[in-house]
C-alpha positions as CSV (number, residue, x, y, z in Angstrom):
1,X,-4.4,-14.8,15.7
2,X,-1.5,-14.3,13.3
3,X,0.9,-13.0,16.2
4,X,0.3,-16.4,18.3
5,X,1.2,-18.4,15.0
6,X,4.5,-16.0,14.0
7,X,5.6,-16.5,17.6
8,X,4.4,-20.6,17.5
9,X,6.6,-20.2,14.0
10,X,9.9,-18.6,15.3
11,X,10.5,-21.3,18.3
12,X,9.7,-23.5,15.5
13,X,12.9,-22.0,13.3
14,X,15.2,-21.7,16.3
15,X,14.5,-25.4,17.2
16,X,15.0,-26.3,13.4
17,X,17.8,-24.5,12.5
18,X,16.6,-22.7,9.8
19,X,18.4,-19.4,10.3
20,X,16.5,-17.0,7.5
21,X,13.4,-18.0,8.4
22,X,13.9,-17.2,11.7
23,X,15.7,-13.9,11.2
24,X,12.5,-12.6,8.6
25,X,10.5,-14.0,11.4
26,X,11.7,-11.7,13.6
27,X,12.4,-9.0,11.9
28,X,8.5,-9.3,10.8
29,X,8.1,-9.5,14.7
30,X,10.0,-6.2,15.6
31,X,8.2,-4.2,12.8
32,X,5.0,-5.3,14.7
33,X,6.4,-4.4,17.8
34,X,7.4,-0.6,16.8
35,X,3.9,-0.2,15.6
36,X,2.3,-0.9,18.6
37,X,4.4,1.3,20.9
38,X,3.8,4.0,18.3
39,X,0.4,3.0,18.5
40,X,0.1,2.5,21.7
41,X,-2.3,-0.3,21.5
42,X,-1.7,-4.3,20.2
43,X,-2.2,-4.6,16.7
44,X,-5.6,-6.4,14.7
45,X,-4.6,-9.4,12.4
46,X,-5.7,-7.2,9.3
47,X,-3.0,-4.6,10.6
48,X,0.2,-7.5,10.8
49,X,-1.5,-8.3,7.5
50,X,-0.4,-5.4,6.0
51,X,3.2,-4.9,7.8
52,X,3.9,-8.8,6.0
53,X,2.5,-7.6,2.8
54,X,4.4,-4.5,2.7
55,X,7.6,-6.2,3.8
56,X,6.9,-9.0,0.8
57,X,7.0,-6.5,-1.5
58,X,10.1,-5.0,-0.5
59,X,11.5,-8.4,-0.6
60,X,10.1,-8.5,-4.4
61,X,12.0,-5.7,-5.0
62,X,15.2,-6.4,-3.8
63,X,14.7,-9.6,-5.6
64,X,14.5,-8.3,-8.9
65,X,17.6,-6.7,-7.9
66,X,19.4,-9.9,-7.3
67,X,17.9,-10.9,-10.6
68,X,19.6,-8.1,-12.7
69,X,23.0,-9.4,-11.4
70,X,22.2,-13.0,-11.4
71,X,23.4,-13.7,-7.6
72,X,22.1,-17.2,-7.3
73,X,22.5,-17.0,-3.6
74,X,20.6,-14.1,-2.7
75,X,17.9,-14.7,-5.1
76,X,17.3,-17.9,-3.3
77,X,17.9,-16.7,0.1
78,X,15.2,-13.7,-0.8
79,X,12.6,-16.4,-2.4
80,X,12.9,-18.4,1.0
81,X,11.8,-15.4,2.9
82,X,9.2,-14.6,0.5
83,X,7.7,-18.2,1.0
84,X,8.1,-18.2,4.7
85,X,5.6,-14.9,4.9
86,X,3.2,-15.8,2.2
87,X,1.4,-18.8,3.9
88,X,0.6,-15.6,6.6
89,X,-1.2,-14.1,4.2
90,X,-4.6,-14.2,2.7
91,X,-4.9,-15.3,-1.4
92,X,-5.3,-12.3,-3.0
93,X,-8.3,-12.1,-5.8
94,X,-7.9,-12.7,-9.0
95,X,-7.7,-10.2,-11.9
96,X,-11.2,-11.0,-13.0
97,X,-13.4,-11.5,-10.1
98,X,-11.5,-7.9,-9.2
99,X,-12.3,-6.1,-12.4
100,X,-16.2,-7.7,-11.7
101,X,-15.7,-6.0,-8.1
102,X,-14.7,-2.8,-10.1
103,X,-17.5,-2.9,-12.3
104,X,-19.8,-3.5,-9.5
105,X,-18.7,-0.8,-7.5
106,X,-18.3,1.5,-10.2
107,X,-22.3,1.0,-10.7
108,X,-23.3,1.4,-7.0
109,X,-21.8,4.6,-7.0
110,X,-22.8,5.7,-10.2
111,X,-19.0,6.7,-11.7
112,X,-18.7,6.8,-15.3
113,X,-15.0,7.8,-15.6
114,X,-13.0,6.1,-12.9
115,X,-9.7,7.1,-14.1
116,X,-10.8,10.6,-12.7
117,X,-12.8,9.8,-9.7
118,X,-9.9,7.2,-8.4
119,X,-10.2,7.8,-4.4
120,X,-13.5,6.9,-3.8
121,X,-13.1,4.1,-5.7
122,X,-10.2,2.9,-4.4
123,X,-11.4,3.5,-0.7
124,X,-15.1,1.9,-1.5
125,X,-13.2,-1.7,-2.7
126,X,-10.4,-1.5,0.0
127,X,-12.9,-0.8,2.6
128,X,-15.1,-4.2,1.8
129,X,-12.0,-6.3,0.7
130,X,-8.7,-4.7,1.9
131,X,-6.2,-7.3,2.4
132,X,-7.3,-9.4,-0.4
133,X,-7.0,-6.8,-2.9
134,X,-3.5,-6.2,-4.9
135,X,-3.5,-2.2,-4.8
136,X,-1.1,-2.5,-8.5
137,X,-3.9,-4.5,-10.1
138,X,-6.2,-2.6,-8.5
139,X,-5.2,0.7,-10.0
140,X,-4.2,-1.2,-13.7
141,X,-7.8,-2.0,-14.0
142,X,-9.2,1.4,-12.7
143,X,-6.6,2.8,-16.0
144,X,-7.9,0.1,-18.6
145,X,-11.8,1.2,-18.2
């Protein structure tokens, strides 16, 4: 379970020193925490899936950020913490075996336009592949055909 291993990983920090990892660790920790007392019931791994993915990409963000000004530091510090969540996630598919996916999908349920029929779309391929699917290059594709 990906909760065991992100508690196995922060003892792992503290014991090691390494003082962002533990801090995105447990902040990564906390989100999981608020969602299951709003929740009211423990979290599946697909669901901590998403709560690291989402806080990746507000890492991404920030980091392009720190790029702009050139902060050497931060962008370092903020690639450190990006590295220390991805190995919790799953490899994401690639651009073509997506756009084959698309295609697929597309066929089974008979769109010819998906530009203007996005939703079911969108819902069909997250529903089989969800975590492993990038939503950007998801909807980039669904706007090229």
């Amino acid at each position: 379970m990906v909760i065991e291993q992100l508690k196995t990983d922060i003892k792992a920090a503290m014991i090691a020193k390494q003082v962002t990892q533990r801090d995105i660790l447990r902040m990564v920790m906390s989100t999981i925490k608020n969602k299951e007392i709003e929740e009211k019931k423990p979290l599946t791994d697909d669901q901590i899936i998403k709560i690291i993915q989402k806080e990746v990409k507000q890492i991404n963000e920030t980091l392009e950020g720190y790029t702009a000004t050139g902060d050497q530091e931060w962008i370092k510090n903020e690639e450190e913490k990006i590295a220390t969540l991805s190995k919790y996630l799953p490899t994401l598919l690639s651009e073509s075996k997506l756009k084959n996916i698309l295609i697929e999908t597309l066929e089974k349920l008979g769109i010819e336009e998906p530009a203007k029929n996005r939703g079911p779309v969108i819902w069909a391929i997250m529903k089989d592949y969800g975590t492993q699917v990038d939503g950007a290059l998801l909807n980039k594709l669904i706007s090229s055909l």
